[in-house]
Backbone bond lengths (Angstrom), bond angles and torsions (degrees), N, CA, C in turn:
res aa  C-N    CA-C-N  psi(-1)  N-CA   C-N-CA  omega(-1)  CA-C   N-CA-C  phi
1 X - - - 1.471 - - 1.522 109.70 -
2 X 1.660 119.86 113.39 1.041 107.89 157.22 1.782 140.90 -52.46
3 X 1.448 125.05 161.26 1.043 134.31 -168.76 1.743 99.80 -100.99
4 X 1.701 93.17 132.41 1.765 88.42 -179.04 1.809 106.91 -115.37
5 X 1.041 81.33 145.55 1.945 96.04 178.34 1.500 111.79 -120.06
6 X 1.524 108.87 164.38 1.364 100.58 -167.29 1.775 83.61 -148.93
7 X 1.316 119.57 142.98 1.203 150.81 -174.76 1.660 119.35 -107.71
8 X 1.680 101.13 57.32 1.876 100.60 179.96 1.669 107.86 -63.80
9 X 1.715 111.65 126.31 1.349 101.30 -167.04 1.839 84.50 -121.50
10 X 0.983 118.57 106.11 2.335 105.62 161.88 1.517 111.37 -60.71
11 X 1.253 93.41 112.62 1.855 106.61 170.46 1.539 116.52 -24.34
12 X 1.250 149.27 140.50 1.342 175.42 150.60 1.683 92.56 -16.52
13 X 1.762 99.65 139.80 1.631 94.60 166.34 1.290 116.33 -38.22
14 X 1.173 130.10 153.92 1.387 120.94 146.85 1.357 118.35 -143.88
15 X 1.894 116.64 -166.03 1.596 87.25 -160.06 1.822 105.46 -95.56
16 X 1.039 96.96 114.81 1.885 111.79 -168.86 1.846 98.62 -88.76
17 X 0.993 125.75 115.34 1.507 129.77 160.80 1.422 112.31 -55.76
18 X 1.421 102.47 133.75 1.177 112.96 -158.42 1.863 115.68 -66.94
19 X 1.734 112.60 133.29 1.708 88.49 171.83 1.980 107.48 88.53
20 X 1.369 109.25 -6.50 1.242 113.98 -167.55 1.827 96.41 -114.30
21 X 1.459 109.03 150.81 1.975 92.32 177.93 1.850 82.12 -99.97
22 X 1.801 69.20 172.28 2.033 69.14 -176.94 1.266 96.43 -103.60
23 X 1.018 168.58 38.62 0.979 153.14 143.94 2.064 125.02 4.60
24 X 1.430 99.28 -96.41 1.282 104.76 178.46 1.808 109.73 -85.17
25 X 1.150 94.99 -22.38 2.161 95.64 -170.25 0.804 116.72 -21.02
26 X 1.617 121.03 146.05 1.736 130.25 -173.74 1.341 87.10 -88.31
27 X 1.240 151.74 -9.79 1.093 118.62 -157.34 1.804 142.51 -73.56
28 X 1.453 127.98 157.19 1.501 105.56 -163.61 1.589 94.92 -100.77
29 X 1.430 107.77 175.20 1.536 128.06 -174.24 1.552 97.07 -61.96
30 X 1.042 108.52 156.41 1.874 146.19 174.96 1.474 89.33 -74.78
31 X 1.272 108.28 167.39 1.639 128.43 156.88 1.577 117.67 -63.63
32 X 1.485 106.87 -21.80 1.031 122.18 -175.57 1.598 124.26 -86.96
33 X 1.278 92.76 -49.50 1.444 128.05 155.80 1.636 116.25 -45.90
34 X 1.433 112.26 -27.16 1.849 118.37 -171.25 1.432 90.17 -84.34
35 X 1.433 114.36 -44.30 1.669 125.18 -161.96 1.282 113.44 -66.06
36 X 1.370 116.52 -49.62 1.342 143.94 163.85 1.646 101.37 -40.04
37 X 0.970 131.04 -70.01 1.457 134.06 172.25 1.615 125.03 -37.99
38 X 2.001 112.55 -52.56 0.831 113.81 -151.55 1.926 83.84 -77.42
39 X 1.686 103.25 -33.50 1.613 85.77 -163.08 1.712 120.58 -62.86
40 X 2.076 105.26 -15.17 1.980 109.46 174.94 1.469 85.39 -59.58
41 X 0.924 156.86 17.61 1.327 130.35 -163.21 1.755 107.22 -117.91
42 X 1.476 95.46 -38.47 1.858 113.96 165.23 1.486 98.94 -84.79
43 X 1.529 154.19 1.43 1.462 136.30 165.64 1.462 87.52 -104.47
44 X 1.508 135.44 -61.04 1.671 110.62 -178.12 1.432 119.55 -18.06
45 X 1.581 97.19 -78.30 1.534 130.57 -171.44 2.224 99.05 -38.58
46 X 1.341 101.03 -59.13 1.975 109.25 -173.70 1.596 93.42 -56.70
47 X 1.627 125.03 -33.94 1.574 114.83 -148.35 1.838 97.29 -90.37
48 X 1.610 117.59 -40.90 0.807 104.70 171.55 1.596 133.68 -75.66
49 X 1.333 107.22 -36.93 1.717 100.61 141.42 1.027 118.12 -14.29
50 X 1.339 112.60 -88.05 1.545 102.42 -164.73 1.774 142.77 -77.82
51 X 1.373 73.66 -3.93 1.722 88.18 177.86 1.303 102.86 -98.93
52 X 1.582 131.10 5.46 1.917 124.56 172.81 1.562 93.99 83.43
53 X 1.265 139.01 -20.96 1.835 129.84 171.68 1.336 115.64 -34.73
54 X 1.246 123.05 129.40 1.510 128.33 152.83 1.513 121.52 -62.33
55 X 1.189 135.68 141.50 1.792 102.51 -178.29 1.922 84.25 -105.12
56 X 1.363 107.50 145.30 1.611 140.00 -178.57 1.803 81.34 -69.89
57 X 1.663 92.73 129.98 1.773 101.08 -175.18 1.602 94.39 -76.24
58 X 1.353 138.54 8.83 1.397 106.22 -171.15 1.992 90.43 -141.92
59 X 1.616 95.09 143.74 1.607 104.28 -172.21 1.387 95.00 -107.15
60 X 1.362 107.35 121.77 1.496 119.66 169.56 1.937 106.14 -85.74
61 X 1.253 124.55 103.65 1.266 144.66 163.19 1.574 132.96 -76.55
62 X 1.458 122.56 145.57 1.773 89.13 175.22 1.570 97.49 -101.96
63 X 1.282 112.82 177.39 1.272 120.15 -141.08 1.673 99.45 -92.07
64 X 0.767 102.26 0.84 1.789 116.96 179.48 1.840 121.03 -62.80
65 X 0.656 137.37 122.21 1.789 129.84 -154.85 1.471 78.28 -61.98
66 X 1.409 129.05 -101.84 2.020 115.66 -160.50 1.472 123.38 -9.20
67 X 1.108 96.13 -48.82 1.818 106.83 178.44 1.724 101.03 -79.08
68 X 1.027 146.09 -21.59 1.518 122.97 179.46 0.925 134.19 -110.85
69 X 2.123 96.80 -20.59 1.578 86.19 141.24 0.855 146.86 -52.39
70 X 1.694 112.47 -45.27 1.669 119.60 -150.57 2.001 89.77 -79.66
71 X 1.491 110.00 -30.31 1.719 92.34 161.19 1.063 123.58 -48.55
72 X 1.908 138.85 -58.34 0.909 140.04 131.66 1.490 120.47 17.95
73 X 1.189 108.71 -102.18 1.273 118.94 175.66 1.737 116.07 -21.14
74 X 2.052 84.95 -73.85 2.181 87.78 178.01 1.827 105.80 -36.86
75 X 0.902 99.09 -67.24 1.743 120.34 -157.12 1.934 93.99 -46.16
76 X 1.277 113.68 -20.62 1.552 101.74 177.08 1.351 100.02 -105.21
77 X 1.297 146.50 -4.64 1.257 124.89 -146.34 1.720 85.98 -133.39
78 X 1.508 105.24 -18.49 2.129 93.27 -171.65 1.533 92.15 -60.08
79 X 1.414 136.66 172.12 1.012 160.22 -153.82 1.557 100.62 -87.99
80 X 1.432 131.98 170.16 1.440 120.76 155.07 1.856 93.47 175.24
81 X 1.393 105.80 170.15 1.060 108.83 169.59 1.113 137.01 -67.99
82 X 1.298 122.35 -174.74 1.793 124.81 -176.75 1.172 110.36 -73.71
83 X 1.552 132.88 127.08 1.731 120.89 -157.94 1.150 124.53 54.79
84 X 1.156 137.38 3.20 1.502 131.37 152.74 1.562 107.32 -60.61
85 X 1.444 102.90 142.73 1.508 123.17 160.32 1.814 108.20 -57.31
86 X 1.281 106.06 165.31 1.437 112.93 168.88 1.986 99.83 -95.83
87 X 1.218 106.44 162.36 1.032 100.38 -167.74 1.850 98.78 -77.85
88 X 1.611 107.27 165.16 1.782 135.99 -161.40 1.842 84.42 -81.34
89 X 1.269 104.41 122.08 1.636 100.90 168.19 1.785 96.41 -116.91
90 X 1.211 110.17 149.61 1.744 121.37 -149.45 1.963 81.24 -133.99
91 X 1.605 124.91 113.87 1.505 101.52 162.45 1.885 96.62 -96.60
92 X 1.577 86.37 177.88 1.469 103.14 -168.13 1.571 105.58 -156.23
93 X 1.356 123.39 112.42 1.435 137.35 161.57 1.545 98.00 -32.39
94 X 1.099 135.81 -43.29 1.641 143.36 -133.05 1.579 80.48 -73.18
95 X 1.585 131.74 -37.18 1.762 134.19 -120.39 1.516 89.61 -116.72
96 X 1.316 104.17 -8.71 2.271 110.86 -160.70 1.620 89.73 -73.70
97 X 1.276 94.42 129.67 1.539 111.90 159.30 2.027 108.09 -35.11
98 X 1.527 86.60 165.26 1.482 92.97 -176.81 1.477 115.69 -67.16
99 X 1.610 116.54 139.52 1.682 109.41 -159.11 1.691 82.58 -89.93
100 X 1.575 110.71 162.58 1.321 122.63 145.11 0.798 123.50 -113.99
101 X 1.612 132.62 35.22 1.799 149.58 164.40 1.309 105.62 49.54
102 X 1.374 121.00 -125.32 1.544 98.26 177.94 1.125 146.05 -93.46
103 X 1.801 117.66 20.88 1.270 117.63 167.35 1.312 103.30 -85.76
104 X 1.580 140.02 1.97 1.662 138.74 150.34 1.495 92.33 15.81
105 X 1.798 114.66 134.91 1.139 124.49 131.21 1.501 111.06 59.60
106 X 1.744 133.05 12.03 1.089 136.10 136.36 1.340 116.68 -73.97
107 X 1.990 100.01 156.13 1.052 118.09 -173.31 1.857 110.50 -64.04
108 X 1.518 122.87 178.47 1.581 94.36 171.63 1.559 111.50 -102.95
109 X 1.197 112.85 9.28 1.332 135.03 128.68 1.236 128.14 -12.88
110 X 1.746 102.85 -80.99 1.523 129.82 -171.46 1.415 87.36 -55.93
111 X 2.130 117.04 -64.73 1.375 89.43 -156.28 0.817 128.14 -53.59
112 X 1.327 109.55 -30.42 1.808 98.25 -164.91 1.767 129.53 -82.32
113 X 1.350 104.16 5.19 1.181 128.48 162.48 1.850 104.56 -78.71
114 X 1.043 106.09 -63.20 1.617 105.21 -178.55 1.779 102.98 -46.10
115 X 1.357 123.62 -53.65 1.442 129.07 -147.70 1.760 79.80 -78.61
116 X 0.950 131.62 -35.95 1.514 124.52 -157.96 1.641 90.73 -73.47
117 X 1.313 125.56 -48.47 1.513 135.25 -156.45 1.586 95.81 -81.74
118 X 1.260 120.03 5.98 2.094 100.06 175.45 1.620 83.81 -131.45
119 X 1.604 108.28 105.22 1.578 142.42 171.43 1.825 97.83 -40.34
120 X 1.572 115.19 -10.80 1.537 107.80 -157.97 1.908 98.14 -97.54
121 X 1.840 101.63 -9.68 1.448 84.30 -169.05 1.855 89.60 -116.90
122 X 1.911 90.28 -179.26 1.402 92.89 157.11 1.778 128.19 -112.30
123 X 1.385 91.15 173.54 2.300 75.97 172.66 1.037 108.08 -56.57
124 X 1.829 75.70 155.33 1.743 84.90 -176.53 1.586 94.73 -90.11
125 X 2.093 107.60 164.68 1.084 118.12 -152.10 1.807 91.36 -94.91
126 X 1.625 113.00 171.40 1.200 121.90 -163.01 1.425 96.22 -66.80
127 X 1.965 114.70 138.98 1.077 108.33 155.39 2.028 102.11 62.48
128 X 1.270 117.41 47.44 1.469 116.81 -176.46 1.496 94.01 -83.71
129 X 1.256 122.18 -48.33 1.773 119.43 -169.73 1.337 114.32 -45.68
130 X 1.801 128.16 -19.68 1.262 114.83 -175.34 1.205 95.46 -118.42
131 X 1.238 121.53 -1.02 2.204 101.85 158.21 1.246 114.52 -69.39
132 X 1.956 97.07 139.79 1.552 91.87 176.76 1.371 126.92 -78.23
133 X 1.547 116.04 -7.34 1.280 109.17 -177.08 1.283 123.01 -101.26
134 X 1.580 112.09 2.96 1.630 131.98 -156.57 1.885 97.95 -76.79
135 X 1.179 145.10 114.71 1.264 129.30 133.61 1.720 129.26 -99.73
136 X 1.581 86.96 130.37 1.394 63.89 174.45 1.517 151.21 -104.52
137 X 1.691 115.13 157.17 1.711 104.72 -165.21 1.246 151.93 -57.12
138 X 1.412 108.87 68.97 1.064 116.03 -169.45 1.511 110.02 -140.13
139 X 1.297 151.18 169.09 1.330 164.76 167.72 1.200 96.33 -38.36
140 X 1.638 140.83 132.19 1.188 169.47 171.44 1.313 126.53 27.27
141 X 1.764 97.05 40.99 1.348 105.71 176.39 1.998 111.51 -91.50
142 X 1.046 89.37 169.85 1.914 87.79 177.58 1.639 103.12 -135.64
143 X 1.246 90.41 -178.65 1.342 105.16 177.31 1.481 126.29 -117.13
144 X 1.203 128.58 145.18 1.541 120.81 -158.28 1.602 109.43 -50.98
145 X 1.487 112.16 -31.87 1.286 105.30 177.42 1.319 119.82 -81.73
146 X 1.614 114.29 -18.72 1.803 101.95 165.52 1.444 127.47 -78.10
147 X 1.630 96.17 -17.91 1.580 101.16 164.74 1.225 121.18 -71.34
148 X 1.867 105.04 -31.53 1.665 88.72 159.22 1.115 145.91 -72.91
149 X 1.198 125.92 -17.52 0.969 138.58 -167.20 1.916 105.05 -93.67
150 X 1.167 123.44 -13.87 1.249 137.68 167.26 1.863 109.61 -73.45
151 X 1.452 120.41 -28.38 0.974 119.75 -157.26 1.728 85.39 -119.60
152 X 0.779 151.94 -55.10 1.503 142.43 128.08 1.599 117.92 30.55
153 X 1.144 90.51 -80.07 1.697 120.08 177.29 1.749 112.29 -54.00
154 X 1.474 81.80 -41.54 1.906 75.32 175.31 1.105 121.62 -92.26
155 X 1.459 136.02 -17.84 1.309 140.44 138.08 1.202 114.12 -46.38
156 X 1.321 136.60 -52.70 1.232 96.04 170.53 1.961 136.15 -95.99
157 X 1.243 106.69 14.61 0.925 126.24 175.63 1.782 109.31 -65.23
158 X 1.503 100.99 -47.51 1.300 123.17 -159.53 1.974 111.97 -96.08
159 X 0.915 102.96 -18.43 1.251 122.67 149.08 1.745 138.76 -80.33
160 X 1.260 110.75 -28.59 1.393 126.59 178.76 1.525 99.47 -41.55
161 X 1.257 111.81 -72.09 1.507 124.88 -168.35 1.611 121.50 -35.65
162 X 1.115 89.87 -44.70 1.890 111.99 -155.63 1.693 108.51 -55.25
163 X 1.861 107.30 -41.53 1.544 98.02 168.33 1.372 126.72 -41.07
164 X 1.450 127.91 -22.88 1.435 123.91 -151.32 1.798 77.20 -85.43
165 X 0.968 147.38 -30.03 1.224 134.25 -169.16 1.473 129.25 -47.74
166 X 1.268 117.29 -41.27 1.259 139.32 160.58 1.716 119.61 102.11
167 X 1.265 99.30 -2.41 1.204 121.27 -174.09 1.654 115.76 -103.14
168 X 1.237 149.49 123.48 1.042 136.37 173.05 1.621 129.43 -57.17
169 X 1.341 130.02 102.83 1.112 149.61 -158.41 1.067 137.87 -105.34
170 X 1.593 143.20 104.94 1.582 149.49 163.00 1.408 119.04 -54.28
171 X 1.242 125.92 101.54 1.758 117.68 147.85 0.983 129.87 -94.79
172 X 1.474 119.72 114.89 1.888 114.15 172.20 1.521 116.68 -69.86
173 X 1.041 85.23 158.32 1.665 118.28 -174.41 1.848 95.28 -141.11
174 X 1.838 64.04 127.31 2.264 74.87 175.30 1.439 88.54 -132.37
175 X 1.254 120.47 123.10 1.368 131.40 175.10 1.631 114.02 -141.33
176 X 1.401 102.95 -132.73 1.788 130.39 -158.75 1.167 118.90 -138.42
177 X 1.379 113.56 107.85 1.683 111.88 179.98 1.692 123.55 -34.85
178 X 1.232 115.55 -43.34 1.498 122.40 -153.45 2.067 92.40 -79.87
179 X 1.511 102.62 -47.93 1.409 115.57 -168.95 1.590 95.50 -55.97
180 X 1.573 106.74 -57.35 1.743 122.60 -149.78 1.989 88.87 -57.84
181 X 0.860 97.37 -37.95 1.887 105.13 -173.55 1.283 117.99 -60.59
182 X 1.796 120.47 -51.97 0.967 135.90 -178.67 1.280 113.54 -85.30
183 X 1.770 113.22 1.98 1.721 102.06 164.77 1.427 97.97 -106.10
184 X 1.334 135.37 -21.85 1.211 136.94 155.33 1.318 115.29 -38.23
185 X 1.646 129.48 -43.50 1.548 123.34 -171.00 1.878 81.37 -80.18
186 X 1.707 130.39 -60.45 1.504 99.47 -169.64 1.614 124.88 -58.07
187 X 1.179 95.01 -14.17 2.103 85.01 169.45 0.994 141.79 -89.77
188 X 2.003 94.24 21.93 1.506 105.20 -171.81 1.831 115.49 86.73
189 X 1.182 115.00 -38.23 1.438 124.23 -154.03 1.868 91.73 -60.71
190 X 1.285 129.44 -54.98 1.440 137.31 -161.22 1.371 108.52 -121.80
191 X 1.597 110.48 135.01 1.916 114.72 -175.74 1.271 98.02 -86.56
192 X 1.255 119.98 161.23 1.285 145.99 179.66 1.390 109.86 -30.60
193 X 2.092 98.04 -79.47 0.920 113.10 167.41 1.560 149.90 -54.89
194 X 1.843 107.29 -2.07 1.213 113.26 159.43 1.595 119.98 -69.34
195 X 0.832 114.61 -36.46 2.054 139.68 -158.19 1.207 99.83 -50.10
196 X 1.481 137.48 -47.00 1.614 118.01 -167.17 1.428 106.67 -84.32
197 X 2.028 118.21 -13.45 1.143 97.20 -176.70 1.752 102.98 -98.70
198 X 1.129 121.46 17.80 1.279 113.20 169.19 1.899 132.83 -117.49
199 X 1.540 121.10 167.55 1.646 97.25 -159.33 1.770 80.62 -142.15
200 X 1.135 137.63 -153.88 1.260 152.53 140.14 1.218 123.71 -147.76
201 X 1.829 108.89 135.26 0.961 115.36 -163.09 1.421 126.28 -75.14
202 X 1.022 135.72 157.39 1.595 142.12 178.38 1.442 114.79 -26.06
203 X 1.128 131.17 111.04 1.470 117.44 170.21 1.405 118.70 61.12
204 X 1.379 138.81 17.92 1.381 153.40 -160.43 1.242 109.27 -113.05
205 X 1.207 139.55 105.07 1.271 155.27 -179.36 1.531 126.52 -42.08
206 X 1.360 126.54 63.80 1.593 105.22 -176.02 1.822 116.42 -93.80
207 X 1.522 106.64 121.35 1.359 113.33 -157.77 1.648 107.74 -94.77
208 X 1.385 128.43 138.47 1.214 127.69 -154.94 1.535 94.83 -142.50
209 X 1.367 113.29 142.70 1.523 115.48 -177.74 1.771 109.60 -123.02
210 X 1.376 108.96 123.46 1.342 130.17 168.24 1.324 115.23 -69.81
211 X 1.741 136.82 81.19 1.132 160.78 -177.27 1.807 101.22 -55.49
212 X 1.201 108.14 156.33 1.684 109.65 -163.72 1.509 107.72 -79.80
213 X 1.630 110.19 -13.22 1.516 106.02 160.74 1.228 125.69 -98.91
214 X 1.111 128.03 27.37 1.354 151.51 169.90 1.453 128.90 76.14
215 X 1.369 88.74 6.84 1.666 111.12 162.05 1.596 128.73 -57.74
216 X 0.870 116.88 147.66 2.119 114.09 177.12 1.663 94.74 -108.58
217 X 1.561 82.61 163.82 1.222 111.25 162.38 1.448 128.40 -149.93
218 X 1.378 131.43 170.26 1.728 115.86 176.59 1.776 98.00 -93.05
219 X 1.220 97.25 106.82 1.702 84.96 175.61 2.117 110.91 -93.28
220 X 1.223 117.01 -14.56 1.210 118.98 177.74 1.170 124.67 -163.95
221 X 1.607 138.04 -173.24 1.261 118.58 -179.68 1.786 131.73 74.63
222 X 1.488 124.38 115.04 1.430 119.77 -162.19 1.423 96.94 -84.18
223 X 1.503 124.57 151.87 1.261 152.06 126.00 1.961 107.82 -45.41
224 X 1.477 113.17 131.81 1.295 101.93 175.04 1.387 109.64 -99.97
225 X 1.770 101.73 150.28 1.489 98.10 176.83 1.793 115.18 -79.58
226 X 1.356 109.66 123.75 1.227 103.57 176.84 1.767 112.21 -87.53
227 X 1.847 91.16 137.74 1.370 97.39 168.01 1.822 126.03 -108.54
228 X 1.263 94.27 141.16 1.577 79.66 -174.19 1.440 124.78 -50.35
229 X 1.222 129.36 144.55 1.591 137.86 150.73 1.510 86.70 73.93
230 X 1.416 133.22 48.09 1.503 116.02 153.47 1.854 93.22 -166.83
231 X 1.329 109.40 26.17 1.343 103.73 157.02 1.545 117.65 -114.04
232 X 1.029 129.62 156.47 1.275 142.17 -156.60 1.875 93.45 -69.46
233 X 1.532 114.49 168.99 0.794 113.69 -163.93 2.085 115.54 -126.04
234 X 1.880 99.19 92.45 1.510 109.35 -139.83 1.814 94.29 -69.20
């Protein structure tokens, strides 16, 4: 039985309005953000090299423009032979950062003007966007941990299969820092209490291995250290 690996990559800067979380935002990648992409595409390509991995012909993405480009991008730029296809990129709602239903795409400003103006709730608590259990009250928002656990599910859903291959195997994942983290604490891979001090970096590869009892692990790849008040706002 081959051994399966999985390739969590966070979508490429992109252009994020300032003061706003990104959550759901349409927005597309930066110039910076394209570059950022093309280079996951030369560390995939070097990591599975050297570790003997096959890379899985199809990139599971979330369906969010940041995240499908910068799949996009990998899937044209990893290496391959003469007449080979680029690899099949597949998006998926399942992979979208955590929604905040209908405060979408307000400032954090706005919310807290909105939450103050409906007599039915209370303030919101300090710093609520990086608790994992915080959602907030409003129509079809979640909480970092139900987004993890949504994105969880499709990793391992989407992975299950791949042992029968026999070959040792890479699947990418192009997603969302806040989600990719909080399905990391449900797969066992990350404790609770690590999560607020950690972020992931742009397009940076953290590689995780699907064990034959269906357990994970972190087999490679850094977690970033987050610093207060100068990391982006997931």
């Amino acid at each position: 039985m081959g051994r399966v690996f999985l390739a969590l990559i966070r979508h490429g800067e992109y252009l994020q309005p300032a003061d706003t979380p990104s959550a759901h935002l349409p927005h597309p990648l930066s110039d910076v953000g394209e570059r950022q992409a093309i280079e996951a595409a030369g560390l995939v390509a070097e990591t599975a090299r050297s570790e003997g991995w096959s890379i899985d012909r199809h990139i599971d993405a979330s369906s969010l423009l940041r995240g499908w480009q910068t799949a996009r991008l990998i899937a044209e730029y990893l290496p391959r032979s003469p007449g080979e296809a680029p690899l099949e990129v597949s998006a998926f709602d399942e992979l979208a950062e955590r929604s905040l239903g209908a405060a979408a795409n307000l400032t954090l400003a706005r919310i807290d003007e909105v939450v103050a103006a409906d007599p039915r709730l209370s303030p919101l608590p300090e710093n609520w966007k990086a608790q994992t259990h915080f959602r907030l009250p409003v129509i079809g928002a979640e909480s970092l941990y139900q987004a993890g656990a949504r994105v969880a599910e499709h990793l391992r859903r989407r992975t299950e299969p791949l042992a029968e291959s026999g070959a040792d195997v890479l699947k990418i994942f192009v997603g969302h820092g806040g989600a990719f983290r909080h399905a990391a604490l449900h797969l066992g891979v990350l404790d609770e209490d690590r999560i607020p001090g950690l972020s992931m970096h742009h397009a940076r590869p953290v590689y995780l291995e699907r064990l034959s009892d269906g357990a994970f692990r972190h087999a490679a790849g850094e977690w970033k250290i987050r610093r207060r008040k100068t990391e982006d706002i997931d």
